[in-house]
C-alpha positions in Angstrom: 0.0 0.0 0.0 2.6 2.6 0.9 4.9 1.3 -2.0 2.3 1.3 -4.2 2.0 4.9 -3.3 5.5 5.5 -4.0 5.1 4.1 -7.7 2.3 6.1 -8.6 4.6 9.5 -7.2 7.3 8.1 -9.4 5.4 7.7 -12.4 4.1 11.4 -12.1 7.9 11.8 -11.8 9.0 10.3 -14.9 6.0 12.7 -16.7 7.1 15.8 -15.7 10.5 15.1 -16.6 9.2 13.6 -19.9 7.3 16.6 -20.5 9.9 19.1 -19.9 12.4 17.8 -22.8 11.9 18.7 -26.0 9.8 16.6 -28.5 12.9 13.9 -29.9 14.4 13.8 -26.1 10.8 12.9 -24.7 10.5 10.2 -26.9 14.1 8.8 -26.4 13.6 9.3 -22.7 9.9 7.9 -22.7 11.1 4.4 -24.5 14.7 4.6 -21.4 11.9 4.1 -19.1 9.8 1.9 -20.4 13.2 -0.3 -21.1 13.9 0.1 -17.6 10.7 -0.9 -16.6 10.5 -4.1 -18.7 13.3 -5.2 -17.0 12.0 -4.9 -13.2 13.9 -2.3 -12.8 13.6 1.5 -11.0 15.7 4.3 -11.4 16.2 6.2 -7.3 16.4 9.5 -8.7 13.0 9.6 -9.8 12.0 8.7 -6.0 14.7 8.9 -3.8 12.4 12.0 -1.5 9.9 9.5 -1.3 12.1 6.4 -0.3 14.1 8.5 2.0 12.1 12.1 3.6 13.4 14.1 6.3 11.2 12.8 9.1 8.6 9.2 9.2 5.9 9.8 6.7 3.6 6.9 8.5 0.4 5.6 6.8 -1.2 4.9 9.5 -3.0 8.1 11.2 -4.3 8.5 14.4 -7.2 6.9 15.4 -9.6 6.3 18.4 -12.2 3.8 19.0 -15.1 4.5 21.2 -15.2 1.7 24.3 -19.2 1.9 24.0 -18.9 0.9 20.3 -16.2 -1.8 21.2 -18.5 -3.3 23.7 -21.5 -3.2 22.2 -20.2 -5.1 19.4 -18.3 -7.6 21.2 -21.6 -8.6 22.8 -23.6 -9.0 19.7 -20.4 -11.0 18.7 -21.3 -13.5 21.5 -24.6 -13.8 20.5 -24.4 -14.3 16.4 -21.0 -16.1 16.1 -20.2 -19.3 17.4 -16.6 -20.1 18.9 -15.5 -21.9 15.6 -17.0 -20.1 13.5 -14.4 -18.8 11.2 -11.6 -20.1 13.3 -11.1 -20.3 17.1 -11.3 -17.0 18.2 -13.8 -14.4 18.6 -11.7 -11.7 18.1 -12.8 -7.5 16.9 -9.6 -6.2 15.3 -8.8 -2.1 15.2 -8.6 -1.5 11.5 -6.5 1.8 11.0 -8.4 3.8 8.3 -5.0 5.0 7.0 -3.9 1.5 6.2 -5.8 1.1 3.0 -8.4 -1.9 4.5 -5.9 -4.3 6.3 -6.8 -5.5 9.5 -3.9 -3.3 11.5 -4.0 -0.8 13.7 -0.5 0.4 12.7 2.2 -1.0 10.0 3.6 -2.9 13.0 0.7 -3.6 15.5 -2.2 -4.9 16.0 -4.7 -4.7 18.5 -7.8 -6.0 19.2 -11.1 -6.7 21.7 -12.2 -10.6 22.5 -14.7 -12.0 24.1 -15.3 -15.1 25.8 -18.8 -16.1 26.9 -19.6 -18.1 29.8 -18.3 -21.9 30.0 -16.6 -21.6 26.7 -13.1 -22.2 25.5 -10.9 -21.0 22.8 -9.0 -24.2 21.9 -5.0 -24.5 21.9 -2.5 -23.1 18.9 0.9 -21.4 18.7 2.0 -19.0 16.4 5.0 -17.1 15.2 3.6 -13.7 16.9 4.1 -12.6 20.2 0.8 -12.0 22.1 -0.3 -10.3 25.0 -3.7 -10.0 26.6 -4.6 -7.1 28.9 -7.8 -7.6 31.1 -10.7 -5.2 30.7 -13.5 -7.1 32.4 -14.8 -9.8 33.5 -13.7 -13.1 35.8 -13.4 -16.6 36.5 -11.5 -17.1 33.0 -7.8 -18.1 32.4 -5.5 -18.5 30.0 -2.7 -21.9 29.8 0.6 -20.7 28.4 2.8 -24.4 27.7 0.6 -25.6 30.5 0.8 -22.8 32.8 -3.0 -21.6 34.2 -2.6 -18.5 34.4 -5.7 -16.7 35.9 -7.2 -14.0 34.4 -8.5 -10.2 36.4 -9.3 -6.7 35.4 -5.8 -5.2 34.9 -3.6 -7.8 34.6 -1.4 -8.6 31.7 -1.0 -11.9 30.2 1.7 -12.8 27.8 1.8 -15.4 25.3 5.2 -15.4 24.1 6.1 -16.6 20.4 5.8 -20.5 19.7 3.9 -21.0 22.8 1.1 -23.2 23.4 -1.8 -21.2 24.8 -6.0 -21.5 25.2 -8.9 -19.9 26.9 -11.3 -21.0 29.2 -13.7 -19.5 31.2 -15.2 -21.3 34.1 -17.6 -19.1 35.1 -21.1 -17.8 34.7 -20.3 -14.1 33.0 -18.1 -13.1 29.7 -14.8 -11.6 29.7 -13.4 -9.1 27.4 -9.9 -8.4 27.0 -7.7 -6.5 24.7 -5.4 -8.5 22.6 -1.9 -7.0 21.3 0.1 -8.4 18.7 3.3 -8.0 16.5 1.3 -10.2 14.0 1.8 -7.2 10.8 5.4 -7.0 11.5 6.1 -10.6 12.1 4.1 -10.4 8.5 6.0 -8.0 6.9 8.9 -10.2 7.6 7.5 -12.9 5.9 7.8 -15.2 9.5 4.8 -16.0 9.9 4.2 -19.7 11.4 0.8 -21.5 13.1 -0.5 -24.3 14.4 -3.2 -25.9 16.0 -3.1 -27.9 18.8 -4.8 -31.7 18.5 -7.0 -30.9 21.6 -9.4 -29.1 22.9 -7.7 -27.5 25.2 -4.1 -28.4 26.9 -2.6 -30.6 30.2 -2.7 -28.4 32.6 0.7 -28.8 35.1 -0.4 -26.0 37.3 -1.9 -22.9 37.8 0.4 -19.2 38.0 3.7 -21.6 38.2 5.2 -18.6 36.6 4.1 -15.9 39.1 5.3 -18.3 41.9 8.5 -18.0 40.7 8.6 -14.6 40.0 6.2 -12.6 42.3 6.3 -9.2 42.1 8.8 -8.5 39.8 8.5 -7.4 36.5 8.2 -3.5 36.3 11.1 -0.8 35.4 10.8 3.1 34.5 10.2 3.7 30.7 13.4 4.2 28.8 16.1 3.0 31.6 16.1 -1.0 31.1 19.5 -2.6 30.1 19.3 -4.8 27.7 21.5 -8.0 28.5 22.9 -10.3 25.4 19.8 -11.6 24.0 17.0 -10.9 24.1 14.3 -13.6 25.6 10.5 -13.6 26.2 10.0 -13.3 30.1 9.5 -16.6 32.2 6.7 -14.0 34.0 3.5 -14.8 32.0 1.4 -12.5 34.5 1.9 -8.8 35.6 -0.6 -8.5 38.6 -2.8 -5.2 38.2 -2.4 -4.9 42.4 1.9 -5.1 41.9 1.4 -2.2 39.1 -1.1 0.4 41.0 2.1 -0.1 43.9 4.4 0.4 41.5 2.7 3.2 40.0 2.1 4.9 43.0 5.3 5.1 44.0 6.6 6.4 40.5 4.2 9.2 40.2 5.1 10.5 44.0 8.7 10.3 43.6 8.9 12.2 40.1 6.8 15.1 41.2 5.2 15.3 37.5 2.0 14.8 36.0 3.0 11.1 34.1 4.4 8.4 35.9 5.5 5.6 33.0 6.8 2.1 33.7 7.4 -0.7 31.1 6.2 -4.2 31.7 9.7 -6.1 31.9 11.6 -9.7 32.0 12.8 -9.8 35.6 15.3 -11.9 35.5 17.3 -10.2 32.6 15.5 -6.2 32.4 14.8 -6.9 28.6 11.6 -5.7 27.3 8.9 -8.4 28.7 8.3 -9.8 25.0 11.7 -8.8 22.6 9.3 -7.2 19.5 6.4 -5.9 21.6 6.8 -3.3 24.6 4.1 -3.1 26.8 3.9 0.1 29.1 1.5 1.4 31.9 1.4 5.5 32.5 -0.3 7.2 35.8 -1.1 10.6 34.7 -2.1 12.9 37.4 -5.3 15.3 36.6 -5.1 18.6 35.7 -1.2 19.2 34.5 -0.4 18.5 30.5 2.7 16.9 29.8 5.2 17.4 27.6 4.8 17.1 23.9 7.1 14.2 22.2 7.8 12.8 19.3 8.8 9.2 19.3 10.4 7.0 16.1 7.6 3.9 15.7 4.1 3.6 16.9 1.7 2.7 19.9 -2.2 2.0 20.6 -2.8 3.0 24.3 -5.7 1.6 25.7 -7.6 3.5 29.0 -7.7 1.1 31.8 -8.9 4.0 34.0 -9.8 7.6 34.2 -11.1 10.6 32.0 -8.8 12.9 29.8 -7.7 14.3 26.9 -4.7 13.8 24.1 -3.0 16.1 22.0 -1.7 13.9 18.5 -0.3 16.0 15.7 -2.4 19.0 16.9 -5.5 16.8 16.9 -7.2 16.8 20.4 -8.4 13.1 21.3 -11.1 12.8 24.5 -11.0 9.9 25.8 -12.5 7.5 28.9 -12.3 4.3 30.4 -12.2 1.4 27.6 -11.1 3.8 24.5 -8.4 2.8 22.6 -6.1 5.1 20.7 -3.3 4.4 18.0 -0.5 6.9 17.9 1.9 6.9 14.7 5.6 7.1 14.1 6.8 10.8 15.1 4.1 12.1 15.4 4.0 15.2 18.6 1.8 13.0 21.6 1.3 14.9 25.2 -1.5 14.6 27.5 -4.1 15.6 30.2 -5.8 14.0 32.5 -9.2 15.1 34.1 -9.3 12.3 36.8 -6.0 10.0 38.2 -6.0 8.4 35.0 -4.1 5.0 34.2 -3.5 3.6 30.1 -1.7 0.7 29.4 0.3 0.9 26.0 1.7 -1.2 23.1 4.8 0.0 21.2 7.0 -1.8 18.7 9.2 0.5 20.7 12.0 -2.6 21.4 12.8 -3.6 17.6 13.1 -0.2 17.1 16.1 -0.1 19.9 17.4 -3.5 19.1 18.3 -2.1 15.4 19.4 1.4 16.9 16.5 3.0 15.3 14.6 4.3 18.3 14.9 8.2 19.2 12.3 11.2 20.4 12.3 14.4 21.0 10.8 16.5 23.1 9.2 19.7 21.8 10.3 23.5 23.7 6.6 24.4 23.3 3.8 22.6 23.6 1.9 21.7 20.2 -0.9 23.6 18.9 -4.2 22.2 19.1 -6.0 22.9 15.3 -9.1 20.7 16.1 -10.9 17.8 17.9 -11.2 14.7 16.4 -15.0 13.2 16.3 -15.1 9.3 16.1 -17.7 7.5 14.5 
């Protein structure tokens, strides 16, 4: 899609420097690059601004999607399609309109509601994607990682690491709705992409939260300071307890004195990013102080755990409350404001970006200019 932009800007390319010869040299040059073309080839000087601009030129724009929508529809999900209907999940992806139709909510993420009814289960696969789920209601329902029950509450984070077995079950009398987050378009892009289902219905269990056992607690750093160590490896923590991050947050947001506190969801036994292509963040933002406006290299969708405020992307004001989800593209100028203690858990292809020393921000001297509000659907 964005290539195929890039053609159509180099064929208007090769026009206007057709049509600026005179009438022998436009032909000559006319049948050069129809020769070159024949041949699968491209010449860079016709397109080298768009292969290479100053600054990210993502596709992907922002976005919100209304939590009252997102419900609503995951309901009627429940009721109209059956858990195998059209494969083993029912699953709502975030389709950013900037991305021409696919089923991403930026080049590199995707995001997504699902629901799981009462007494149902989503039956065993692995894939090549990492995976994480982040509780937004609901209870009684867990999720086996390689045989690892991990139960499921509002606020926690699951992960499903890459090439891990892992299901769904919920043994309870309500649904639960969580927020899925992928690197499935990048692990795409890459052409990496491997699944499989598993033969049963749902896998041996060999116990439940063996993981958090092991590693209680743990888990949680300040955004930007982790140290990477040699490799980096999927954390042996599957579950990041909602009660460990409001400490955590707490503590972060009265020691900095500022209106965001920001921690990143980590491996605690090496400081890596919890999963090595997919950063997963949580921000306290206190009310009534706007932060600083940043740009940041690759993108994010930032879904409201709790709270009431506002965001500033590009100069486009997004309002925002429990449940909303947000994407947020490559460099584009992010700050916000809270109108209540607000918490958001994030996504961010943010640790590919630093493992291939591509990562940087900057932070703006004034504060962006606010043009308009955006009005969803």
């Amino acid at each position: 899609m964005v290539f195929g932009r890039i053609a159509a800007v180099s064929r208007a390319y090769y026009d206007r420097g057709a049509m600026n010869l005179a009438g022998g040299a436009t032909s000559e040059l006319e049948a050069f690059y129809a020769d070159v073309a024949a041949l699968d080839l491209q010449p860079l000087w016709t397109q080298k601004r768009n292969l290479m601009p100053s600054s990210p030129a993502p596709a992907a724009i922002p976005w919100l999607w209304r939590w009252t929508h997102l419900r609503r529809l995951a309901e009627r999900s429940g009721e109209l399609i059956g858990i195998d209907r059209g494969g083993d999940r029912r699953v709502l992806a975030l389709a950013n309109p900037g991305l021409g139709g696919l089923p991403f909510t930026t080049p590199t993420l995707w995001a997504a509601v699902q629901y799981l009814g009462p007494g149902e289960g989503a039956p065993p696969h692995r894939h090549s994607p990492g995976a994480i789920r982040f509780v937004i209601e609901g209870e009684s329902v867990w999720t086996t990682v390689d045989g690892d029950a991990c139960d499921m509450h509002p606020g926690d984070l699951v992960l499903t690491p890459r090439g891990r077995w892992h299901d769904h079950q919920n043994g309870g009398n309500a649904p639960m709705i969580w927020f899925d987050g992928l690197d499935m378009p990048l692990v795409i892009g890459l052409d990496a992409m491997f699944y499989e289902n598993h033969s049963g219905s749902a896998q041996p269990v060999r116990g439940r939260n063996l993981s958090e056992r092991a590693h209680a607690g743990g888990g949680l750093a300040p955004v930007g300071r982790r140290q990477a160590a040699g490799k980096p490896e999927s954390s042996p923590l599957l579950v990041y307890r909602r009660e460990d991050t409001d400490a955590a947050l707490s503590r972060a947001l009265a020691a900095n004195g500022g209106p965001i506190a920001s921690l990143e969801f980590v491996n605690p036994v090496t400081g890596d990013a919890a999963l090595p292509t997919l950063g997963c963040e949580m921000h306290r933002i206190a009310p009534g102080r706007r932060t600083p406006s940043i740009r940041r290299a690759g993108s994010s969708v930032w879904l409201v755990h709790r709270g009431r405020g506002t965001t500033v992307i590009g100069g486009e004001r997004f309002e925002w409350a429990e449940g909303d989800v947000f994407a947020i593209p490559s460099w584009a100028p992010v700050d916000h404001q809270a109108d209540e203690l607000s918490d958001l858990f994030v996504i961010s292809d943010r640790p590919v970006l630093e493992a291939l020393g591509l990562y940087r921000e900057k932070t703006l001297e004034e504060p962006q200019e606010v043009r308009g509000t955006f009005a969803p659907k």
